[in-house]
C-alpha positions in Angstrom: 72.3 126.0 81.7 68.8 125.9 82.0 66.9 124.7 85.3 65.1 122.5 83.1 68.2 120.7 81.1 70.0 120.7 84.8 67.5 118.7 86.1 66.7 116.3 83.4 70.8 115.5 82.8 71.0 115.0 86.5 67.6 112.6 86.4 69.2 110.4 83.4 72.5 110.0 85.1 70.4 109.2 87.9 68.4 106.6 85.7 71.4 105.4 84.3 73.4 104.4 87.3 69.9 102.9 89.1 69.4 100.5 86.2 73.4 99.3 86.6 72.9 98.7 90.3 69.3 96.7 89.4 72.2 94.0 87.7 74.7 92.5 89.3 78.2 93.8 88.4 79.4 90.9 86.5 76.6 91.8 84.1 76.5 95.4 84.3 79.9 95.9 83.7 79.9 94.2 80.1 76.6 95.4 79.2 77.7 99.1 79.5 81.2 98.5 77.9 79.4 97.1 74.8 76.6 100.2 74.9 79.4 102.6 75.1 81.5 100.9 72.6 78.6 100.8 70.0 77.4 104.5 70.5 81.6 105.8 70.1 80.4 106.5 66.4 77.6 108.3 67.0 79.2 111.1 69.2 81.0 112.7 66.3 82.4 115.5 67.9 84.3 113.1 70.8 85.0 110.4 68.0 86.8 112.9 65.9 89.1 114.3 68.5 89.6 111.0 69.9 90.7 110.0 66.4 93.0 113.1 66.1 94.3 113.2 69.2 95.9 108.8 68.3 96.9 110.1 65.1 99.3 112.8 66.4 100.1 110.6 69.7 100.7 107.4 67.6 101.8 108.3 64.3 103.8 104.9 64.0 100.5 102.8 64.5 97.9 101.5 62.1 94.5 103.7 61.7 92.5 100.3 62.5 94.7 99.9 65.3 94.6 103.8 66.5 90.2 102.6 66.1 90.4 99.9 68.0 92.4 101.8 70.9 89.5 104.4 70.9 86.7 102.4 70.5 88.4 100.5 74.0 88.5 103.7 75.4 84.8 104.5 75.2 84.2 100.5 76.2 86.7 101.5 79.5 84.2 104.3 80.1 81.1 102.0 80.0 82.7 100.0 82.5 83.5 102.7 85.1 80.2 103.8 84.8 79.0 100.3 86.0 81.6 100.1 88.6 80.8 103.4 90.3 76.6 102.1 90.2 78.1 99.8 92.8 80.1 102.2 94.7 78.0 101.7 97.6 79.4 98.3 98.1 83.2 99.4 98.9 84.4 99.7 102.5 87.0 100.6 104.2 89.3 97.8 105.0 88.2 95.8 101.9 90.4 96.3 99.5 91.3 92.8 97.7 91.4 91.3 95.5 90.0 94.1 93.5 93.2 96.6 94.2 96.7 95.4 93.7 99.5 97.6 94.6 102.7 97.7 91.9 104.3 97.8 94.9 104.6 97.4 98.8 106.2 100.8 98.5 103.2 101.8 96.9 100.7 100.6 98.7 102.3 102.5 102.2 101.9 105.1 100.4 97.8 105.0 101.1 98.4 103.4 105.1 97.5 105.5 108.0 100.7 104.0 109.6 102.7 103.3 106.5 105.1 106.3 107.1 104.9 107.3 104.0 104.2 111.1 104.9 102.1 114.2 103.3 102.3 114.0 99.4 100.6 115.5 96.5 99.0 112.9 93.9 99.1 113.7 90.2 96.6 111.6 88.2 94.8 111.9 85.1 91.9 110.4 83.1 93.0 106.8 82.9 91.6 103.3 83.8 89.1 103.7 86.2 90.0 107.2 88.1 86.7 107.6 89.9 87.8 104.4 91.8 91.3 105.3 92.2 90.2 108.3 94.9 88.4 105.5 96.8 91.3 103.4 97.5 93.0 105.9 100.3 89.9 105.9 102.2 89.7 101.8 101.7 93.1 101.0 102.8 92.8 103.6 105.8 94.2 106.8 104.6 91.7 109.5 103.3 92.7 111.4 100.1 91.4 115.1 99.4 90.5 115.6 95.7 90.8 119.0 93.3 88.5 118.7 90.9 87.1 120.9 88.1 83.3 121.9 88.6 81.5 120.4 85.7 78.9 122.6 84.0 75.5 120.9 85.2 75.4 122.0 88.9 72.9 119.3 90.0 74.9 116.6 88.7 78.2 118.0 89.9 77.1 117.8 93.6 75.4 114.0 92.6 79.2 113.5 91.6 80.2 115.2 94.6 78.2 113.0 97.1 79.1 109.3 95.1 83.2 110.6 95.7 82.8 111.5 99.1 80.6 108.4 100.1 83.9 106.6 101.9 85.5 109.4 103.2 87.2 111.4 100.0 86.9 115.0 101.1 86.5 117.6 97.7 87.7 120.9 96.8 87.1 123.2 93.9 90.3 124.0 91.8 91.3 127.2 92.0 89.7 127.7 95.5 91.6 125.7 97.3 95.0 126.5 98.4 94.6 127.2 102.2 92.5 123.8 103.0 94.9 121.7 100.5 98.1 123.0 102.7 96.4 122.7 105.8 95.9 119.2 104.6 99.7 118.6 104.0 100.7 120.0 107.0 98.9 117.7 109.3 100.2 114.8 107.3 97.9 114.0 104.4 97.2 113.0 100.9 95.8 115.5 98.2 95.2 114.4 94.6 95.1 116.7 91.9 94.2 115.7 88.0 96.6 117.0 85.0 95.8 115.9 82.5 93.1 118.1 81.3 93.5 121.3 78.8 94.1 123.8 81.3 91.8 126.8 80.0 92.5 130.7 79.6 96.1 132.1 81.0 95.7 129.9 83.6 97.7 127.0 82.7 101.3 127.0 80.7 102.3 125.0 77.7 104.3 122.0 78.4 105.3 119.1 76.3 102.9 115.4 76.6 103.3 113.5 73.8 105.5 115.5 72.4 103.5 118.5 71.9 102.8 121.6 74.0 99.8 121.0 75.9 98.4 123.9 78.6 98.7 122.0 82.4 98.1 123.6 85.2 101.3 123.9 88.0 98.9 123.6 90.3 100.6 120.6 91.9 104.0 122.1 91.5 103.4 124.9 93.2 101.0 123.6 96.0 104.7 121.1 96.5 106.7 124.6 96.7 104.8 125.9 99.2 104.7 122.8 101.5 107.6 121.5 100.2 106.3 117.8 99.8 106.8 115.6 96.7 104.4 114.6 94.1 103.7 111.0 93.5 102.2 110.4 90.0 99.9 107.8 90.1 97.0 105.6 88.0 94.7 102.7 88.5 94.8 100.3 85.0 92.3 98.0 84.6 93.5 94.4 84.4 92.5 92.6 81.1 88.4 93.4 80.9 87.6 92.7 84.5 87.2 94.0 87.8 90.6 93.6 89.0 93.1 96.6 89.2 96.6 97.8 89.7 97.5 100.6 91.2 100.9 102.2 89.8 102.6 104.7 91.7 106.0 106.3 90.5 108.7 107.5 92.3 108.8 110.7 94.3 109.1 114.4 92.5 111.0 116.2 94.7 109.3 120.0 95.4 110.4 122.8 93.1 113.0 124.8 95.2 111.3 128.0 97.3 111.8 130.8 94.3 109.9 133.4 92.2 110.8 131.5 89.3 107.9 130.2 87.0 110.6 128.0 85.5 111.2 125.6 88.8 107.1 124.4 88.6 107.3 124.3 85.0 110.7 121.7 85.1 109.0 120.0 87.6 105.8 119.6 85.7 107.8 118.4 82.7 108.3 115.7 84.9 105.1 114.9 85.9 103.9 114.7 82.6 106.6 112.6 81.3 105.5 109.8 84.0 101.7 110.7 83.1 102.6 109.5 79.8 104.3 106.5 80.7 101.2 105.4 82.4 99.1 106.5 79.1 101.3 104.4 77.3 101.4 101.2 79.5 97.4 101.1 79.1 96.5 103.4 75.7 93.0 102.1 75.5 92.2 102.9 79.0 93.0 106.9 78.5 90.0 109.6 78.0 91.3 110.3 74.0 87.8 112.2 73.9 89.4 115.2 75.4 90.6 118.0 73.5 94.1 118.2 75.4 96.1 120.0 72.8 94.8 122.9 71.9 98.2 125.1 71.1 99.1 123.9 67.9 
C-alpha cells in the first residue's frame, strides 16, 4: 500500500468517526445503520459473498429473507461504527444498563474478584465485537486481544489506540505466544477471534455450518499449553438499540498435553459448534461479508 492511500484511508476513517461523535448517539447510531444499509448494494463484491455465504448457511430460508438478514448485517455494522465514535465515553465501573450478562456466572467471569480464574475467550465477528473487548476493562478485569493486523498500517494502530483506550492490552497473532501465557499464568483473560478464514497452511479445516472452514487452533493450543479452558463468548445487540447481552458458554476443557494435532482440532470442533449457536441466536448481527469458506 501506498503512503499516499495509507494516509488518506486513515484520514476518512478519521472523518468518519469525528462526524459520528459531532451527533449525539441516539442519532448517530440510526443514521449510520441506514447509510450502511443503503450502500450494501453497491459493494458488490461483499454483497455477493454475503449472499453466498446465507445461501449455503440457510438453504431452508427464503432469498428475500436470506436479503433481509444481510442487508441487517451491514445496518449492524453502521451502528458499531457509531458506537465506537463514542468510545471515549465508557469507563470503568459503568457498565449498565448498556451490558447485561446471560448470566451471574457470566458476568464473574469479567470480575477482578469473581474467581473465575485465567481463561481463553473465543469470539468472532458478531453484534458489536469492538465493544465486547471493552467490557473486561469496564467491569474491572482487563482482557488482552489477538488480533489480525489489517493491511492499512496507519489505520491499524488508529484501531489499535480506540481498543486499548480503557485498558485492553493488543497482540499480533502469530507473535504472541510467550506474552499471551505469561498472561494466563498470572491469572488473566485473553480473547482470541475464530471466526475468520484462517489463510495459507496455517489454519486446518473444520466444520461451521456444516462445511469445512480453515480456523486457526490457536486457542486450542494456547489452552494446551496453560492448560486453561476456553469460554466462547458474544455480545448481541438487543432489538435496534444500544442495549446488549453478553452470552458466555460453558467451559471447554484444555486439549490433553500430546503431540496430537487431533486433541486441538476436537476441541475446536467444539468451539465452533458454540460459535454457531451464537451466529444462529442473532443471524443478522454476523459479518456474512467475509469470505469464511474458502475449501469447497
Amino acid at each position: 500500500m501506498s503512503p499516499f492511500r495509507a494516509r488518506a484511508e486513515l484520514l476518512g476513517a478519521e472523518a468518519i468517526l469525528a462526524g459520528l461523535h459531532a451527533l449525539p448517539l441516539r442519532v448517530s447510531a440510526p443514521l449510520a445503520a441506514t447509510v450502511a444499509r443503503s450502500a450494501a448494494g453497491l459493494v458488490r463484491g461483499s454483497w455477493r459473498t454475503g449472499t453466498a455465504n446465507l445461501a449455503r448457511a440457510y438453504p431452508e430460508l427464503s432469498a428475500a429473507r436470506r436479503q433481509e438478514i444481510l442487508h441487517y448485517a451491514f445496518a449492524n455494522f453502521g451502528r458499531m461504527v457509531a458506537e465506537m465514535a463514542h468510545f471515549d465515553t465508557l469507563e470503568a465501573g459503568h457498565i449498565e444498563p448498556r451490558i447485561h450478562f446471560s448470566s451471574p456466572e457470566a458476568r464473574r467471569l469479567f470480575e477482578p474478584t469473581g474467581g473465575a480464574g485465567p481463561a481463553i475467550i473465543a469470539t468472532g465477528h458478531l453484534g458489536n465485537w469492538e465493544l465486547l473487548i471493552q467490557v473486561p476493562a469496564m467491569v474491572g478485569r482487563a482482557v488482552h486481544l489477538v488480533h489480525r493486523p489489517i493491511k492499512n498500517p496507519l489505520v491499524d494502530a488508529w484501531l489499535a489506540r480506540i481498543r486499548s483506550r480503557i485498558g485492553t492490552q493488543l497482540s499480533v497473532r502469530n507473535t504472541a505466544a510467550r506474552g499471551l501465557l505469561k498472561t494466563l499464568h498470572q491469572g488473566g483473560l485473553i480473547a482470541i477471534p475464530i471466526d475468520q478464514h484462517q489463510p495459507g497452511g496455517t489454519g486446518v479445516p473444520v466444520p461451521f455450518f456444516g462445511r469445512p472452514a480453515s480456523t486457526t487452533l490457536g486457542p486450542a493450543r494456547i489452552a494446551q499449553l496453560a492448560q486453561v479452558p476456553i469460554r466462547v463468548a458474544g455480545l448481541i445487540r438487543i432489538g435496534q438499540g444500544f442495549e446488549h447481552e453478553l452470552l458466555v458458554f460453558d467451559p471447554i476443557p484444555p486439549p490433553p498435553r500430546s503431540k496430537d494435532p487431533g486433541a486441538l482440532i476436537a476441541t475446536m470442533t467444539l468451539v465452533n459448534q458454540q460459535f454457531e449457536s451464537l451466529v444462529r441466536a442473532a443471524p443478522e448481527q454476523w459479518l456474512w461479508m467475509h469470505r469464511r469458506w474458502r475449501l469447497d
